[in-house]
N, C-alpha and C positions, 0 to 999 in steps of 0.2 A: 542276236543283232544282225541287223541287212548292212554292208555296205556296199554304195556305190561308185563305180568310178566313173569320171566324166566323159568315156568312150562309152557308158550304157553297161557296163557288164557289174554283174549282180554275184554279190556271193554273201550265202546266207552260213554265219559262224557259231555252231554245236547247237542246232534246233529243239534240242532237248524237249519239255512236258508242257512249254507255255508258246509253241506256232498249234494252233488246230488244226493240224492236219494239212494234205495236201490244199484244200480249198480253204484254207484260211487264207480273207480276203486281201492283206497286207499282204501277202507276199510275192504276188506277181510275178513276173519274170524270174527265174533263179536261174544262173547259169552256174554256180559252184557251191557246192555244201562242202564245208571244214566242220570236222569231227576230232575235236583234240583225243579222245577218247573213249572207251566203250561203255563207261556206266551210264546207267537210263537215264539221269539226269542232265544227263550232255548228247548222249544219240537218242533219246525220244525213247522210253520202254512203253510209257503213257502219254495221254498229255490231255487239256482243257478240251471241253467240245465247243466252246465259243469265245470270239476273242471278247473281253470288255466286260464280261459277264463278274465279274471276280474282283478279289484283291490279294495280294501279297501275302495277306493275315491271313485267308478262308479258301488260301486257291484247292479247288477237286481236279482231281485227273481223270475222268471217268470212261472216257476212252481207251481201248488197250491195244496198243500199237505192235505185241510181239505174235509171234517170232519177227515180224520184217524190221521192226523200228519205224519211228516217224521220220528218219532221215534216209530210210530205204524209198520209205513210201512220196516223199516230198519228191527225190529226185526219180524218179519212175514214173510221175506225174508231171512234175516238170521237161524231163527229158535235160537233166542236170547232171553234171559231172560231181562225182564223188569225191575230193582229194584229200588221200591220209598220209600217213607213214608205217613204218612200224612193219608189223604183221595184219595189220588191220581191212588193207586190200582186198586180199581174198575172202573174206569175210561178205563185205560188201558186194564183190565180183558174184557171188554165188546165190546174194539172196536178189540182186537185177536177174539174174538168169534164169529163175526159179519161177520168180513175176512173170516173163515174159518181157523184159525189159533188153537193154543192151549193156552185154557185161564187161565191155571195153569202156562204160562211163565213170566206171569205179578203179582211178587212178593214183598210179602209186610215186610218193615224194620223200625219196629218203633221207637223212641229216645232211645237208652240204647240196645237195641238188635244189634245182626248181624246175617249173613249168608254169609256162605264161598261160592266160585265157584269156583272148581279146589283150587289151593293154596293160593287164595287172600279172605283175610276177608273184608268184606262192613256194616257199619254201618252208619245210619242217626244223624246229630246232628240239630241243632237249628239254627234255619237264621232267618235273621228279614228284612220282603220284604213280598208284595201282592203274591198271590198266587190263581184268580178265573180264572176257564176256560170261556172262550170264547164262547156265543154261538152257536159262524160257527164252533166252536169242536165240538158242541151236534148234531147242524142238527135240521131238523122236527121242529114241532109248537114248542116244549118247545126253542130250540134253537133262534127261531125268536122272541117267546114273548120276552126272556131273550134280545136279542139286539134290540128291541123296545124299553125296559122300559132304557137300558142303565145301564143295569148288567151282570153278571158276577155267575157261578154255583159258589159255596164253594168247595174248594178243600182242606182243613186244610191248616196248616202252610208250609210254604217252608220250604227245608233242603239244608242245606250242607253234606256233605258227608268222612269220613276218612276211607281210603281205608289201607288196612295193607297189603304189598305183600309177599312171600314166602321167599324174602331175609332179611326180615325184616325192609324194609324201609316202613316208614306209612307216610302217605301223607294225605294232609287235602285239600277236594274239597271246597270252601267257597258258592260257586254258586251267585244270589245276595243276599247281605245282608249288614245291617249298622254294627256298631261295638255292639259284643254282651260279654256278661259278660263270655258264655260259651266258648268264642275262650281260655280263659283262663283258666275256672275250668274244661272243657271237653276236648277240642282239645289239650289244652299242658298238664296239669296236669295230666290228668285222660289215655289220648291214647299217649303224648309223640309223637306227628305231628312234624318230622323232617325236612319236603318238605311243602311246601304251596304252594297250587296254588291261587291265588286271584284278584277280579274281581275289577276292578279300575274306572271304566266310570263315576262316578260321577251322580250326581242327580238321578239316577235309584238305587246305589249300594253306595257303599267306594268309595269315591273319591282317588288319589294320597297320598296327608297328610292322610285322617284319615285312609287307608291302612295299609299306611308307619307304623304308630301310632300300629296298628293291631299287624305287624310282627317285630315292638319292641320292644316295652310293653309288649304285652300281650300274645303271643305264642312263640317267640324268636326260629323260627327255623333254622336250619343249612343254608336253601335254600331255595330259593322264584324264582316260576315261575309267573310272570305278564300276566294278563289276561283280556279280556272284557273292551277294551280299551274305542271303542264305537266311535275310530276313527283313519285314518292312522298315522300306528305309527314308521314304519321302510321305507327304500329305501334304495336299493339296498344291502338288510341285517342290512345296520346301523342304529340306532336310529335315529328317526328326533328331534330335538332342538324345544325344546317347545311343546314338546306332553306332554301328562299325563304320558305316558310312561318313558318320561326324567322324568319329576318332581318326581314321584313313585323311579325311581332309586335315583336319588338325596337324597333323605330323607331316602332312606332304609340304617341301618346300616347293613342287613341283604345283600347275595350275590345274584344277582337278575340274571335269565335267560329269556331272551327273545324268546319266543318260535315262528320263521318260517316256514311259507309252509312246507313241505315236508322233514323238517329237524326231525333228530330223536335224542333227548337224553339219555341216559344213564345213572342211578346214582346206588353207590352201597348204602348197609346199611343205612349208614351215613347220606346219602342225600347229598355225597358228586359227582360232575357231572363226568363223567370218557371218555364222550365223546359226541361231538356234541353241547358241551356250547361254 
């Protein structure tokens, strides 16, 4: 997902296997890449070699974006700031440096801090999900003992992410994660997460129910964008019947947007949608 705030600044959230690469045409400007976490599915191991080409049922990845990642490679072409938390910094710091990039764009945001860019403030919160890098991300002997023995580098904890933008609307990234006590004493209580965006795919993340459970219990925000479904979820723009996507809206008392290709929305303050839902 891109979003924009109405000062112009661009932040593109877990590029994972479906941006094509640095010159995939959507993506223009990026001034910030958010990486909840290290598996290739959310930092890019692979990804498509063209946008449009595909669908949801049949997608290939046939591009292979390691050791760097698609999210090394997007921000090194962009000349884009990296923002993680965790341990996951120098990770990032070292394969900018390696490129020939600048390894001060790979910055670090730890739980309770933030750093603004332009006029959107980013902070990390707390997710509960694995988080080891891979070692075809490392490369070299240490890379190959690591998937010999059938592990995995430490990269700290995965994060979510609540983004605050210049209009005032604050938005909460979930990235994956089960249901954690902080969706309620951090993300509602403490930052007031009026938008949510959350990841639904089950067995990997928040299934449907304990999502639903999530955004009405426990953060009750204005507006719920559905995410990480983990399977096709729409035709021909409409919801398919008996997706996780149905079930997810079904149970939400909250108002849920389903977010399409190339479609763009809108919300003001509120997190109320003003166009494109």
């Amino acid at each position: 997902m891109l979003f924009e705030d109405p000062d112009g600044t661009r932040l593109l959230y877990d590029p994972g296997r479906t941006v094509a690469g640095a010159d995939d045409p959507r993506l223009g400007k990026i001034d910030v890449i958010l990486v909840s976490h290290m598996h290739g599915d959310h930092v890019g191991d692979k990804h498509i070699a063209k946008e449009g080409t595909e669908t949801c049922a049949d997608t290939s990845f046939p591009v292979n974006s390691l050791p760097n990642t698609n999210a090394v490679n997007i921000a090194l072409a962009k000349d884009a700031k990296i923002i993680t938390g965790s341990e996951m910094p120098k990770f990032f710091e070292n394969k900018l440096k390696a490129l020939g990039g600048d390894p001060k764009n790979s910055e670090l945001v730890r739980f309770g801090g933030s750093r603004m860019i332009g006029g959107v403030t980013i902070t990390t919160v707390p997710a509960v999900h694995s988080n080891g890098i891979s070692g075809h991300m490392i490369g070299g002997e240490l890379g190959e003992l690591l998937n010999a023995s059938g592990l995995t580098a430490y990269a700290g904890p995965p994060t979510g992410y609540v983004v605050t933008f210049s209009n005032g609307l604050v938005v909460y990234l979930s990235g994956d994660t089960g249901i954690t006590a902080e969706q309620e004493t951090v993300v509602k209580d403490h930052y007031k997460a009026n938008l949510v965006v959350i990841n639904i795919g089950d067995t990997f993340t928040t299934g449907p129910a304990e999502a639903a459970w999530v955004v009405n219990k426990l953060i009750k925000p204005a507006a719920v964008i559905v995410s990480h479904a983990n399977q096709p979820s729409t035709q021909g723009g409409v919801v398919i019947e008996g997706t996780r996507t149905a079930a997810f809206i079904e149970a939400s008392k909250i108002p849920v947007h389903v977010p399409l290709s190339g479609m763009t929305m809108t919300f003001n303050k509120q997190a109320k949608c003003l166009s494109g839902c």
